[in-house]
C-alpha positions as CSV (number, residue, x, y, z in Angstrom):
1,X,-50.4,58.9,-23.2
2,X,-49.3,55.3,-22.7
3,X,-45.6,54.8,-23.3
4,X,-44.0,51.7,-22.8
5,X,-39.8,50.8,-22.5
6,X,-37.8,47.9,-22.3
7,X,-33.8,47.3,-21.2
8,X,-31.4,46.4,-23.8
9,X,-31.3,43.1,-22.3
10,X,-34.9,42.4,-22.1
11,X,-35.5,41.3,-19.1
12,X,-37.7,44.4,-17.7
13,X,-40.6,46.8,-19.4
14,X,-41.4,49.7,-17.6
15,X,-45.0,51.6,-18.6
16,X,-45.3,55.2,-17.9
17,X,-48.5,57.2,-18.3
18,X,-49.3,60.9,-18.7
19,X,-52.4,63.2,-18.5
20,X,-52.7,64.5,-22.3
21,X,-56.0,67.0,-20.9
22,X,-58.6,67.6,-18.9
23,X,-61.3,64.9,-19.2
24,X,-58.7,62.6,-20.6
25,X,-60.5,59.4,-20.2
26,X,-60.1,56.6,-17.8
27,X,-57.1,54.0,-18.8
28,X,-57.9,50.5,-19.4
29,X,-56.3,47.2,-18.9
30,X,-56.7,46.6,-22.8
31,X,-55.4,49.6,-23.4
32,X,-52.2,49.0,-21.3
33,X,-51.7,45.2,-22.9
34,X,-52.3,47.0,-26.3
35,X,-49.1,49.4,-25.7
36,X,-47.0,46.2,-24.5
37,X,-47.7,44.2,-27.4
38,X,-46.8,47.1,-29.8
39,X,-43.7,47.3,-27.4
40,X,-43.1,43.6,-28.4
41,X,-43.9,42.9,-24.3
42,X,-45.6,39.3,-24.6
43,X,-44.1,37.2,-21.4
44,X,-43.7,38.2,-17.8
45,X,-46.5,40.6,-17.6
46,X,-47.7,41.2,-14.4
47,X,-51.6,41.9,-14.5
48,X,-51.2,42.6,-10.5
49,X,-49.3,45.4,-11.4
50,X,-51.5,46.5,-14.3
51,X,-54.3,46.8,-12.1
52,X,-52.1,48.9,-9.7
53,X,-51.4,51.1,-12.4
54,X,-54.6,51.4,-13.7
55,X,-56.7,52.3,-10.3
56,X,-53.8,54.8,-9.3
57,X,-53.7,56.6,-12.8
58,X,-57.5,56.9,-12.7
59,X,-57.9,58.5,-9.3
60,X,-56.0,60.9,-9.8
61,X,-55.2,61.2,-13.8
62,X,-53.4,64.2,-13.0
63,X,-50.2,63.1,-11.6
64,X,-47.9,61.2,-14.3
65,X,-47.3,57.0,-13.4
66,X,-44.4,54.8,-14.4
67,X,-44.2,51.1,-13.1
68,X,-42.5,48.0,-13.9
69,X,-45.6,45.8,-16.0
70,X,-43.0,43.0,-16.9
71,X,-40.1,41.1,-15.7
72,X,-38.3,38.4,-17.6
73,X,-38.4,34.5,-16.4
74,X,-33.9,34.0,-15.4
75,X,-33.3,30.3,-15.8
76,X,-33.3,27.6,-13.1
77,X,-29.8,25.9,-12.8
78,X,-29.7,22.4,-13.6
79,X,-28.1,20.3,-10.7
80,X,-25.2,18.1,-12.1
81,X,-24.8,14.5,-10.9
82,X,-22.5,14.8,-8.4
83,X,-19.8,11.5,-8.2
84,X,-17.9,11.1,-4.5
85,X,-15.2,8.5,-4.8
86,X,-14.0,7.0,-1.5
87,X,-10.8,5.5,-2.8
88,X,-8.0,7.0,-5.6
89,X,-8.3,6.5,-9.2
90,X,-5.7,8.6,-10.1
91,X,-2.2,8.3,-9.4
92,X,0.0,10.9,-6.8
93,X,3.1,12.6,-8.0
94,X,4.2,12.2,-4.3
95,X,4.3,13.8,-1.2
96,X,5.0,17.4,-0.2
97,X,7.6,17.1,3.0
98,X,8.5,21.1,3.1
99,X,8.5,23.9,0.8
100,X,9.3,23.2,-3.2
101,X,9.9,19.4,-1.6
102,X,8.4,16.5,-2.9
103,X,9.0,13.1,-2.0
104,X,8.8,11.5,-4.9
105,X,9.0,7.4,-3.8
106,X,5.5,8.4,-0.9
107,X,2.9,7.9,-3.3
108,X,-0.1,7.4,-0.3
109,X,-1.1,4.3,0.7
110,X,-3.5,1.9,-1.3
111,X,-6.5,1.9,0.6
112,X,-7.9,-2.0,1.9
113,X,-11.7,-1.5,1.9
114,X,-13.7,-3.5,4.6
115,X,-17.6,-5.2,3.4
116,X,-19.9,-2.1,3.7
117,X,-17.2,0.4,2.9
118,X,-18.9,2.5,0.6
119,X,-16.8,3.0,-2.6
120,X,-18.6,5.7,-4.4
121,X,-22.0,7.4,-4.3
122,X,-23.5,9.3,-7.0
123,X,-26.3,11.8,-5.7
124,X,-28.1,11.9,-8.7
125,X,-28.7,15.7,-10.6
126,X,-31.6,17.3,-12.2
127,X,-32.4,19.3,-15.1
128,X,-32.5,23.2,-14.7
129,X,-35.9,24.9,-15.8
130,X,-35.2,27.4,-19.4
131,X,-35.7,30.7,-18.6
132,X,-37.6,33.6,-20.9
133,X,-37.7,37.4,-21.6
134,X,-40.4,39.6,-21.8
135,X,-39.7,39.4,-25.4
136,X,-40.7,36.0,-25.4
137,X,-37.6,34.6,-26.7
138,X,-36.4,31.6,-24.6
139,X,-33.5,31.6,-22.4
140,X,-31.4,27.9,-22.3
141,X,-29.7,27.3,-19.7
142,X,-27.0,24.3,-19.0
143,X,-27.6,21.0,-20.0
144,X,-27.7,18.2,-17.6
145,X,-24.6,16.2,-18.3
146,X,-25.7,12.5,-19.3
147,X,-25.1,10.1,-16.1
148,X,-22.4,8.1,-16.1
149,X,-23.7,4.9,-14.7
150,X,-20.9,2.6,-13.3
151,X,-20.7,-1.2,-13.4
152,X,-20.9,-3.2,-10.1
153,X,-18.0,-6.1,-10.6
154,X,-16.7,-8.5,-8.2
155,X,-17.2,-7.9,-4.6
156,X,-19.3,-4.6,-5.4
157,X,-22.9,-4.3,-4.8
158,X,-25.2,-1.5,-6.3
159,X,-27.8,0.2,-4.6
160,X,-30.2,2.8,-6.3
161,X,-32.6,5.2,-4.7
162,X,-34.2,8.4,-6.1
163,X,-31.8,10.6,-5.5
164,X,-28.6,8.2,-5.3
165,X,-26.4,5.5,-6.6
166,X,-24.7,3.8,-3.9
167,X,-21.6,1.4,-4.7
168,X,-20.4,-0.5,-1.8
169,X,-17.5,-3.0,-0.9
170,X,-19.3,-6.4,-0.8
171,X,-15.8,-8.1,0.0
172,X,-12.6,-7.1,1.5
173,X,-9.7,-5.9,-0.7
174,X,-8.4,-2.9,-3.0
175,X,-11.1,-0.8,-4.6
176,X,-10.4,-0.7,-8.7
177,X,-11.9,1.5,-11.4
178,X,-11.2,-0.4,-14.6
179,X,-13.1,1.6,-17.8
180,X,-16.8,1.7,-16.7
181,X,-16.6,-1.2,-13.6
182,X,-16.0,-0.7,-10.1
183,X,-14.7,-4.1,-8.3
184,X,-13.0,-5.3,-5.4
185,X,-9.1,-7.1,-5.7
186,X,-8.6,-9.1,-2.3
187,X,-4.9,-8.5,-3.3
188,X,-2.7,-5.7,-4.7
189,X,-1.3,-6.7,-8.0
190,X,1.7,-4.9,-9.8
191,X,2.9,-6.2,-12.9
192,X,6.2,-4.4,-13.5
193,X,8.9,-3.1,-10.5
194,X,8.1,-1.4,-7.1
195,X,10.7,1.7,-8.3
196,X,10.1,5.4,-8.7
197,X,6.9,5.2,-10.9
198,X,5.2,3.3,-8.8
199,X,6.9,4.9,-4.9
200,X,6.6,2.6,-2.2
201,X,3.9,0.0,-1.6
202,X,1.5,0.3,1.7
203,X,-1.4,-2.2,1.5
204,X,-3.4,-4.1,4.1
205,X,-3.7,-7.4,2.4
206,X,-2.1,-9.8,-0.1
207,X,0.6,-8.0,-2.5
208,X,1.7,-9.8,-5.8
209,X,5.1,-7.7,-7.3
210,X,5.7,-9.3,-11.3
211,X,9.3,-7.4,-11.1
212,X,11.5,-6.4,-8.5
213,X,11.8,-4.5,-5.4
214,X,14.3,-1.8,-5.9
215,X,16.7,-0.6,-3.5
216,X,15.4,2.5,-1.4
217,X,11.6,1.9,-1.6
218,X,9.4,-0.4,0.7
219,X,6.6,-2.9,0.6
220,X,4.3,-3.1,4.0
221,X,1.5,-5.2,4.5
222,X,-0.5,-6.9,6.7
223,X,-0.6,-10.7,4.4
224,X,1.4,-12.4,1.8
225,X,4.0,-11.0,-0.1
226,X,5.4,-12.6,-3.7
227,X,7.9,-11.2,-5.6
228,X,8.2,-12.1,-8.8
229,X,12.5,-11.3,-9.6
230,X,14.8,-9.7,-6.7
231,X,14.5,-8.0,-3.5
232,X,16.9,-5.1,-2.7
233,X,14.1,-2.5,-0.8
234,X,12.8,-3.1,2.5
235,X,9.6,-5.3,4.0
236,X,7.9,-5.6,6.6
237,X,4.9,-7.8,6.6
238,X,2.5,-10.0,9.2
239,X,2.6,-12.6,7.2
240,X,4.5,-14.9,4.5
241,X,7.2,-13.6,2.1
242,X,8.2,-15.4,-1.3
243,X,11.1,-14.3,-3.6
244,X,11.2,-16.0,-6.3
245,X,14.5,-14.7,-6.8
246,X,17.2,-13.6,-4.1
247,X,17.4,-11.2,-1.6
248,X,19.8,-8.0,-2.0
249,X,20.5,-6.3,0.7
250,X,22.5,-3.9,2.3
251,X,23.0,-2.1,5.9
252,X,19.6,0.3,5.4
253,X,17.5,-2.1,4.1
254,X,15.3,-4.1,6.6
255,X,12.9,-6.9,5.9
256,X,10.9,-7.9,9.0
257,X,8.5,-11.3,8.1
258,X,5.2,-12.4,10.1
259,X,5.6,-15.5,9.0
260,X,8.0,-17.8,6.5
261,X,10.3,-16.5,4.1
262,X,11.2,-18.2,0.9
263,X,13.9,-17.3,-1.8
264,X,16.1,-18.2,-4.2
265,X,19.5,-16.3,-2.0
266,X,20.1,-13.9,0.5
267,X,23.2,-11.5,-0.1
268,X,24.9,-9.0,2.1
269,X,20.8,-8.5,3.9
270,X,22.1,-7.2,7.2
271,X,18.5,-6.9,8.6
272,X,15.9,-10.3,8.2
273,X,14.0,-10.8,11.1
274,X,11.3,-13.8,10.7
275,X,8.9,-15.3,13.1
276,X,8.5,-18.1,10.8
277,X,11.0,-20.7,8.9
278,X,13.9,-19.6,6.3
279,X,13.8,-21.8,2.7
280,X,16.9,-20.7,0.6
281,X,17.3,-22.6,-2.3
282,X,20.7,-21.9,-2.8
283,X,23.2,-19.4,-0.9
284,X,23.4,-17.2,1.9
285,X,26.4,-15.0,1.8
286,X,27.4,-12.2,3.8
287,X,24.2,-11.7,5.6
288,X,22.7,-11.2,9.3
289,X,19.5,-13.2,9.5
290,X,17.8,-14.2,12.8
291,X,14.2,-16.5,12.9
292,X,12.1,-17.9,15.7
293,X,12.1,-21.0,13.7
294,X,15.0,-22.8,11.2
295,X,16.4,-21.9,8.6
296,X,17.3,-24.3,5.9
297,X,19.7,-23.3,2.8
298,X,20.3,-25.8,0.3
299,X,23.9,-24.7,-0.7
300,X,26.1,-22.7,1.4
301,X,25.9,-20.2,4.3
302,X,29.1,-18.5,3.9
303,X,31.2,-15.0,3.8
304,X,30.8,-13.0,7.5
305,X,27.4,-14.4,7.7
306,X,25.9,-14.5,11.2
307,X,22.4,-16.6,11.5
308,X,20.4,-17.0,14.3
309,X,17.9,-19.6,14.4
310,X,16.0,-21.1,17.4
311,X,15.2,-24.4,16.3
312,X,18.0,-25.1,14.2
313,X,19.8,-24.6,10.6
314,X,20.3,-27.4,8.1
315,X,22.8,-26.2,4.9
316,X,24.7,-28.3,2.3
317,X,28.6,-26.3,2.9
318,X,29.4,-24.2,6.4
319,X,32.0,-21.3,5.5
320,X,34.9,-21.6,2.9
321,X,38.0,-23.7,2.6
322,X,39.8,-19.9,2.7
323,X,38.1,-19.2,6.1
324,X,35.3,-16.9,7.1
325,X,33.5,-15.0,9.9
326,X,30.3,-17.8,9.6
327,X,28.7,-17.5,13.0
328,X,25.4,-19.7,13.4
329,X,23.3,-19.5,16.9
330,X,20.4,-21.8,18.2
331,X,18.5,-22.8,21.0
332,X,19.8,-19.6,22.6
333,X,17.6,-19.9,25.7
334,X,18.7,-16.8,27.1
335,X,15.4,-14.4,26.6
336,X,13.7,-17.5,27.3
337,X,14.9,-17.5,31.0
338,X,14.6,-13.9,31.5
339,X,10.8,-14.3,30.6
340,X,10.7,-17.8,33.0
341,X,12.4,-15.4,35.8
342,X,9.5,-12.8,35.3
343,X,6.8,-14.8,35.4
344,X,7.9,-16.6,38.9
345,X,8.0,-13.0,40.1
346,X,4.6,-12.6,38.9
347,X,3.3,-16.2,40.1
348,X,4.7,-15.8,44.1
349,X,2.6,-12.7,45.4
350,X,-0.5,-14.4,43.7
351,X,0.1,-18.0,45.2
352,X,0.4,-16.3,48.4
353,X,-2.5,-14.2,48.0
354,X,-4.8,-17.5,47.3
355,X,-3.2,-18.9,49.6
356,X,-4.4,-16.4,52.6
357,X,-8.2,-16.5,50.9
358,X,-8.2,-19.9,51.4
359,X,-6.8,-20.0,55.0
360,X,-10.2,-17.5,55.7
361,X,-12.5,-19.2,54.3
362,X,-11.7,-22.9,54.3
363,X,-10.5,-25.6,52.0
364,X,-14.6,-26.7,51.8
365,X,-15.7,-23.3,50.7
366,X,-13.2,-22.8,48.2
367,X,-13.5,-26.0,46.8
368,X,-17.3,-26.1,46.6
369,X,-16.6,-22.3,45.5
370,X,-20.3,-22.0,47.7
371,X,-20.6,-19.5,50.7
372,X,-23.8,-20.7,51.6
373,X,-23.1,-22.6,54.2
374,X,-21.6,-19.3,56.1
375,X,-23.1,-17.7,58.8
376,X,-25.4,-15.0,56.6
377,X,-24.0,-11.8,58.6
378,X,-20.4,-13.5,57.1
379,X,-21.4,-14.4,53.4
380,X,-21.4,-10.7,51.7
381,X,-17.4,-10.7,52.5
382,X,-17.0,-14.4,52.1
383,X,-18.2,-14.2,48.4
384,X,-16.5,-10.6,47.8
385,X,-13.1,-13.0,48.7
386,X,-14.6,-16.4,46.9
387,X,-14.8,-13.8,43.5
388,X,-11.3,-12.4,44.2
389,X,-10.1,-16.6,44.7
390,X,-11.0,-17.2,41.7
391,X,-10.0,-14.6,39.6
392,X,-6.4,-14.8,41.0
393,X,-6.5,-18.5,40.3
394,X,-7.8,-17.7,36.9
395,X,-4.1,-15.5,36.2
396,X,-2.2,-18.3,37.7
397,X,-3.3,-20.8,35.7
398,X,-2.2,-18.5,32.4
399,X,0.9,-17.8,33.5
400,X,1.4,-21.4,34.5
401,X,0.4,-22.3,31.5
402,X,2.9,-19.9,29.5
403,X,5.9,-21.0,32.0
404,X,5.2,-24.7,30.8
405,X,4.9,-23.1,27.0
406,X,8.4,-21.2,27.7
407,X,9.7,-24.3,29.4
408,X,9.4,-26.9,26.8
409,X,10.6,-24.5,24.0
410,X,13.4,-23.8,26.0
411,X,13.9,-27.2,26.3
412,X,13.7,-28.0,22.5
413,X,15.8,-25.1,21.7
414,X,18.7,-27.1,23.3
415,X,18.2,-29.9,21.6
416,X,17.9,-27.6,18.6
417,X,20.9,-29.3,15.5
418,X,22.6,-27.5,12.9
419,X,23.0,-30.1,9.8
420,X,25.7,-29.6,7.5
421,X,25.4,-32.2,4.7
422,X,29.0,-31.8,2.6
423,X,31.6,-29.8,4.8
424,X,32.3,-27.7,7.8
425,X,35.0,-25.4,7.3
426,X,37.5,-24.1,9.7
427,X,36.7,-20.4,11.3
428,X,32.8,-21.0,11.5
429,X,31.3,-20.4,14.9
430,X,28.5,-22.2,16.0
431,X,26.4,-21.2,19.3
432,X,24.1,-23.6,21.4
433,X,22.6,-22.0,24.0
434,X,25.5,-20.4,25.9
435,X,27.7,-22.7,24.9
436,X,30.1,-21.7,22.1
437,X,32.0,-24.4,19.4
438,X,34.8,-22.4,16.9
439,X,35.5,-25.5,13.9
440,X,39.5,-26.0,14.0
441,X,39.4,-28.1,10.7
442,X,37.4,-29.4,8.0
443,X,35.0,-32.0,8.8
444,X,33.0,-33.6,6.2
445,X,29.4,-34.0,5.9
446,X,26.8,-35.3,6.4
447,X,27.1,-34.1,10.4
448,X,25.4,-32.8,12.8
449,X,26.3,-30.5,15.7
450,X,24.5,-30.8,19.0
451,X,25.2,-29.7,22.4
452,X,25.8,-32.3,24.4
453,X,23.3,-32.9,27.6
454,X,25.8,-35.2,29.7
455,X,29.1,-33.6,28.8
456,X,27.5,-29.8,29.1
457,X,29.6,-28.7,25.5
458,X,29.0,-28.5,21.9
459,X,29.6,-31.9,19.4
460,X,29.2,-33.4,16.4
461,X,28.6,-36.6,15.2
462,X,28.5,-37.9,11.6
463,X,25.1,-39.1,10.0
């Protein structure tokens, strides 16, 4: 007797056989394929195994048989497309300083691609294969989830293999996803305040601020900043700052400029350092502010202000008419000399080494910088000291070079001017060099004060 089961789940058929007599005739293939169709058996049947069955069974049909005839087809998974963004499109709640501690105004920094910088790659997926059990039916498996194909914008190149979608940074800049388009910003634009939605601002190049800088968060880059209102947070930057409006400070806020700063005011900013010149448009009050250049203010510097600037400050009114703590420093030399005294340490021990080469080999060789007219067994060492000559002359000459740099600014930072053009009040300090001039009374404007080269003190004379 042929019998034939299948699991619930049909995915397997078993086929059993058993002797019904003696002389029971040899089992056939048809007859086996006969019992699995009436079993409703039609897919996954294994005629290997038949045949198995079949030759066993009929050498010896006296032993009973049972085999698996038929497995079921499982389904191949479909690969999905797979989508590996190199920069954030979402936004960070902040960042995790401790346990249940969040700070909320460290958002991560907005990441400044370089050209080649690949921005995302899409490793493309395939579909799965159906599957099917031995009752024929059809097993579906997951669909392939359409591809979501990206557009290249500005400064983003596409490249597209077989298996991959490559979107790479064609230009410098922030990465942006806007709808369906991928494209490069070469500057980081914010069109509102930098406050606790937004956390602090940390981006390579160009930044471009609508609002205004709150108090307590920062703005760090490596280029321009603009701000479009006030400034009360922090900077630090490599290169120019513009505030359209004015500068609010206070004792923890620092803003530390690359290059010029522009605004409208500066009040009570204890910390502005600049390598480049100071443009106020209108008053500085209460504020410490020191620059490598000028600064210019186009109303008053006033309040216990103290400004430090090498090459001089120009301003319309010095101080108040009820007195101040105004305290304005240039052409302080000071740092200058230190760096003039290390450098002649520096320069000495050289001259004297160059010195004792040339003494060895001769004024000729040195100045020919050729051995070859040495005795041979004398020329390995006479170039091994010609090489050293010369690279020691090669440091002398840059730090000769920077003393003559260091010199001459030193030099212009005493004849460095601060420019009042209304009035000078009485109380305001002004430092040249090392020289120090306290104004006893009000002097009207337009003056100048100067230190004086002959008479070794601070002046003023009217324009």
């Amino acid at each position: 007797m042929i019998n034939v089961t299948v699991n619930p789940e049909q995915t397997e058929a078993r086929i059993s056989i058993t002797p019904e007599s003696e002389g029971f005739p040899e089992i056939t293939v048809d007859q086996m394929v006969a019992a699995l169709k009436k079993a409703g058996v039609v897919a996954g049947i294994s005629k290997k195994s038949m045949f198995a069955v079949r030759d066993k069974f009929n050498h010896d049909p006296s032993q009973p048989i049972t085999a698996v005839i038929a497995r079921g087809r499982p389904p191949k998974p479909v690969t999905q497309h797979r989508y590996e963004f190199n920069f954030s499109t979402s936004r960070h709640i902040g960042k995790v300083t401790g346990a249940n501690r969040i700070d909320y105004k460290s958002k991560g920094i907005i990441k400044y691609m370089q050209p080649g910088d690949i921005l995302l790659k899409i490793t493309l997926g395939r579909e799965g294969v159906p599957g099917q059990l031995v009752n024929g039916d059809i097993i579906k498996g997951t669909p392939l989830t359409p591809l979501r194909k990206y557009k290249a914008g500005a400064g983003v190149t596409l490249t597209e293999t077989e298996k991959a979608l490559i979107y790479s940074a064609a230009t410098a800049g922030q990465a942006l996803l806007n709808g369906d388009k991928i494209e490069i910003s070469d500057s980081y634009t914010l069109d509102g305040d930098v406050d606790m939605d937004t956390g602090h601002i940390k981006f390579a190049g160009p930044i471009k601020i609508s609002g205004c800088l709150r108090a307590g968060f920062k703005i760090t880059s490596n280029a321009d900043i603009t701000i479009g209102k006030t400034a009360s947070g922090s900077i630090r930057t490599k290169g120019n700052l513009f505030v359209t409006g004015g500068i609010i400070g206070d004792e923890n806020e620092q803003i530390i400029v690359g290059g010029e700063l522009s605004c409208e005011y500066i009040s009570a900013a204890q910390h502005i350092q600049t390598a480049g010149p100071i443009t106020v448009t209108k008053h500085i009050i209460n504020s410490t502010i020191a620059t490598k250049k000028t600064v210019s203010c186009q109303e008053s510097i006033t309040g216990d202000s103290n400004i430090s600037a090498f090459y001089g400050v120009t301003c319309a009114e010095l101080g108040t008419d009820k007195g101040s703590g105004t305290s304005i420093e240039i052409g302080d030399t000071t740092k200058l000399h230190e760096r003039l005294k290390k450098i002649e340490e520096f320069l000495e021990p050289l001259v004297a080494d160059s010195v004792a080469i040339v003494d060895k080999l001769g004024m000729k060789v040195v100045m020919r910088k050729d051995t070859s007219g040495l005795p041979e067994e004398k020329r390995a060492e006479a170039d091994k000291l010609l090489q050293e000559y010369l690279e020691i002359e090669a440091n002398v000459d840059r730090l000769k070079a920077k003393k003559k740099e260091l010199e001459d600014r030193a030099e212009a930072g005493l004849k460095a001017r601060v420019t009042v053009k209304e009035c000078a009040h009485p109380g305001s300090i002004i430092k040249i060099g090392l020289e120090s001039y306290t104004i006893d009374r009000t002097i009207s404007g337009p003056v100048e004060f100067y230190f004086d080269q002959d008479k070794k003190t601070i002046t003023f004379e009217r324009l």
